[in-house]
C-alpha positions as CSV (number, residue, x, y, z in Angstrom):
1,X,0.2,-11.3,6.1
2,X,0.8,-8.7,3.5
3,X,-2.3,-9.3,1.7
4,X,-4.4,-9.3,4.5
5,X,-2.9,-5.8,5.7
6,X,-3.2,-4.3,2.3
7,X,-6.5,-5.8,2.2
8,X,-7.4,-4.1,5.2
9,X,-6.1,-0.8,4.4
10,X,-6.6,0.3,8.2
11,X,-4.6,2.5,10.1
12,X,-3.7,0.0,12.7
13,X,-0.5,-1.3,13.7
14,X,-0.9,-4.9,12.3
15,X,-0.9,-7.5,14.7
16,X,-0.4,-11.5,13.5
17,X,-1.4,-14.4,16.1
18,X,0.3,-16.8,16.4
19,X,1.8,-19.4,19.0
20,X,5.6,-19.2,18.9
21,X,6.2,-19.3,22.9
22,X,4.2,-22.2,23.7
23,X,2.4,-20.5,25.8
24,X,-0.7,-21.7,24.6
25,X,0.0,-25.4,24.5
26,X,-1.2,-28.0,26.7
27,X,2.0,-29.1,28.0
28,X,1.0,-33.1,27.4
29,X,-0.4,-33.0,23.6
30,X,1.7,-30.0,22.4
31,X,-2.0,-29.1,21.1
32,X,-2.8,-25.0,20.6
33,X,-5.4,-24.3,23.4
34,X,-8.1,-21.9,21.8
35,X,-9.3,-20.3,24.5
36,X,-6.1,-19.0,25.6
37,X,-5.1,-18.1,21.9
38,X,-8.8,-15.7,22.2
39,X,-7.4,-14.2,24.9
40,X,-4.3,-12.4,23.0
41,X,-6.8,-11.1,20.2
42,X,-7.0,-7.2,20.4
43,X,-8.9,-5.0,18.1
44,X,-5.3,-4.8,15.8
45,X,-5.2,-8.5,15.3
46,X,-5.5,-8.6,11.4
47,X,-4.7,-11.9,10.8
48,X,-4.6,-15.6,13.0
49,X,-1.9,-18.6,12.2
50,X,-2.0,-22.1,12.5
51,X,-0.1,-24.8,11.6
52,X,-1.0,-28.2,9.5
53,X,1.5,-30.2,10.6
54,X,3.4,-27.9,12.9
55,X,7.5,-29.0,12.7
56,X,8.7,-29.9,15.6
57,X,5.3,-31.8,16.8
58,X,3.6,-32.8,13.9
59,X,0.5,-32.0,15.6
60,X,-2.3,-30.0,13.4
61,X,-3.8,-27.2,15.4
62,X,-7.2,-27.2,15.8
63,X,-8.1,-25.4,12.6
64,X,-12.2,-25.9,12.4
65,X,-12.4,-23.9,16.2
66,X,-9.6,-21.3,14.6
67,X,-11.8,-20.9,11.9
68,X,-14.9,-20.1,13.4
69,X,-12.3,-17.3,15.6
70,X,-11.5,-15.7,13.0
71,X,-15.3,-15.3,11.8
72,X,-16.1,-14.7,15.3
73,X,-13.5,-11.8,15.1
74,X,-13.7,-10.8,11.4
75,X,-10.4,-11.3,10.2
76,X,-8.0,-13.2,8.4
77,X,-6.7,-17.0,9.0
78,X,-4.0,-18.3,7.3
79,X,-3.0,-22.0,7.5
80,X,0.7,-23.1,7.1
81,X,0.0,-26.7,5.3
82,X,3.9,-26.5,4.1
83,X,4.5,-29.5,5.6
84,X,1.5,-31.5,5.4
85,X,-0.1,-29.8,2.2
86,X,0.4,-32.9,-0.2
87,X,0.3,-35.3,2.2
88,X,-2.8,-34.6,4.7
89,X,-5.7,-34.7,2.2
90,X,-4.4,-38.2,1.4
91,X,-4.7,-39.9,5.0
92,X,-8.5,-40.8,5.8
93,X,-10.1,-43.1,8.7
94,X,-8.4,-46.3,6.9
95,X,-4.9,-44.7,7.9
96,X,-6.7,-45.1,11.4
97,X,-6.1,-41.2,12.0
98,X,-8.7,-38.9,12.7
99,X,-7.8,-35.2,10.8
100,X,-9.4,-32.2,11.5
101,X,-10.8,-30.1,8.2
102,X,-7.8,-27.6,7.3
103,X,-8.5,-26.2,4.1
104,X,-11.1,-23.8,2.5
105,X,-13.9,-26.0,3.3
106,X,-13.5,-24.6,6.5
107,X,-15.2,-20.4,5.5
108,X,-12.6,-19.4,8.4
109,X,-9.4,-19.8,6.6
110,X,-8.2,-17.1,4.1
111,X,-5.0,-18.7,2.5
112,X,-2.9,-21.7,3.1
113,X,1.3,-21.9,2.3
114,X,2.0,-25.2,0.3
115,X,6.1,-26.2,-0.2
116,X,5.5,-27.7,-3.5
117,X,9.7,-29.1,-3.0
118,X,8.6,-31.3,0.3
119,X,6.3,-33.6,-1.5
120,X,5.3,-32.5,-4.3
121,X,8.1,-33.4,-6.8
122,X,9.2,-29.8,-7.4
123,X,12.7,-28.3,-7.2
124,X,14.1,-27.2,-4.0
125,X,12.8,-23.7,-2.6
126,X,9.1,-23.5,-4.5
127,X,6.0,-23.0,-2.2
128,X,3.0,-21.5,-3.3
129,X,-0.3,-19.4,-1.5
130,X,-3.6,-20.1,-2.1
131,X,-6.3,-17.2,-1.3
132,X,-10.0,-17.9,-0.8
133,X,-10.6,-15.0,-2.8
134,X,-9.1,-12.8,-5.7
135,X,-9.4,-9.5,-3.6
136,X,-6.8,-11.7,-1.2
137,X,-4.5,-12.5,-3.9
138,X,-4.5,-8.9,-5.5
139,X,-3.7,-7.4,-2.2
140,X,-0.3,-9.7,-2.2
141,X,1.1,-8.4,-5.7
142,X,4.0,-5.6,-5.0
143,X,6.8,-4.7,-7.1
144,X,10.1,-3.4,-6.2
145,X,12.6,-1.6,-7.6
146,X,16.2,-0.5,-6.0
């Protein structure tokens, strides 16, 4: 989020998307309903959020129609694949599951979160973000000093 505000460098209060009340789930499938997630988007919406596997569900929120929101709306959409990120591009149709695109193929998506310490081999506590562009991944370096 904090490379898609700097990258901005509006004088908005920031708004980020995303569906932590459940409002915007179909109570059956636990799947994010897009039209009702359109509905919340104001003009200080910098970013959208969407989750590939979600936690508690499993369920991968339908990225592709996010993606084409976030052109639609011209900003940012970023794509938690901490759970799923080593794991999803592996399953095909011979796993008998049906996966919706949730990666840069998709010209929606701005940067996805990997946990590198679920399954990818790596010591406890390493994730990593991947920008579609190097203007993204600028706008996330800060320093800090006390």
């Amino acid at each position: 989020m904090r490379s898609s505000w700097d990258f901005l460098e509006s004088g908005i209060k920031p708004q980020l998307l995303l569906d932590n009340t459940n409002k915007n789930l179909n109570d059956e499938t636990t799947t994010l309903l897009v039209n009702q997630f359109r509905s919340h988007i104001t003009s200080n919406t910098i970013m959208l959020f969407a989750s590939a596997p979600s936690w508690p569900h499993g369920v991968v929120d339908p990225i592709p129609q996010l993606s084409q929101l976030a052109m639609e709306y011209d900003i940012g959409l970023h794509v938690d694949a901490c759970l799923g990120g080593f794991v999803l591009p592996f399953l095909d149709d011979k796993d008998k599951l049906t996966l919706p695109l949730f990666d840069f193929r998709l010209p929606g998506v701005t940067s996805i979160s990997v946990d590198t310490h679920k399954y990818g081999c790596a010591t406890k506590g390493t994730s990593v973000v991947l920008y579609r562009s190097r203007e993204l991944q600028h706008a996330s370096y800060f320093s800090y000093s006390s």
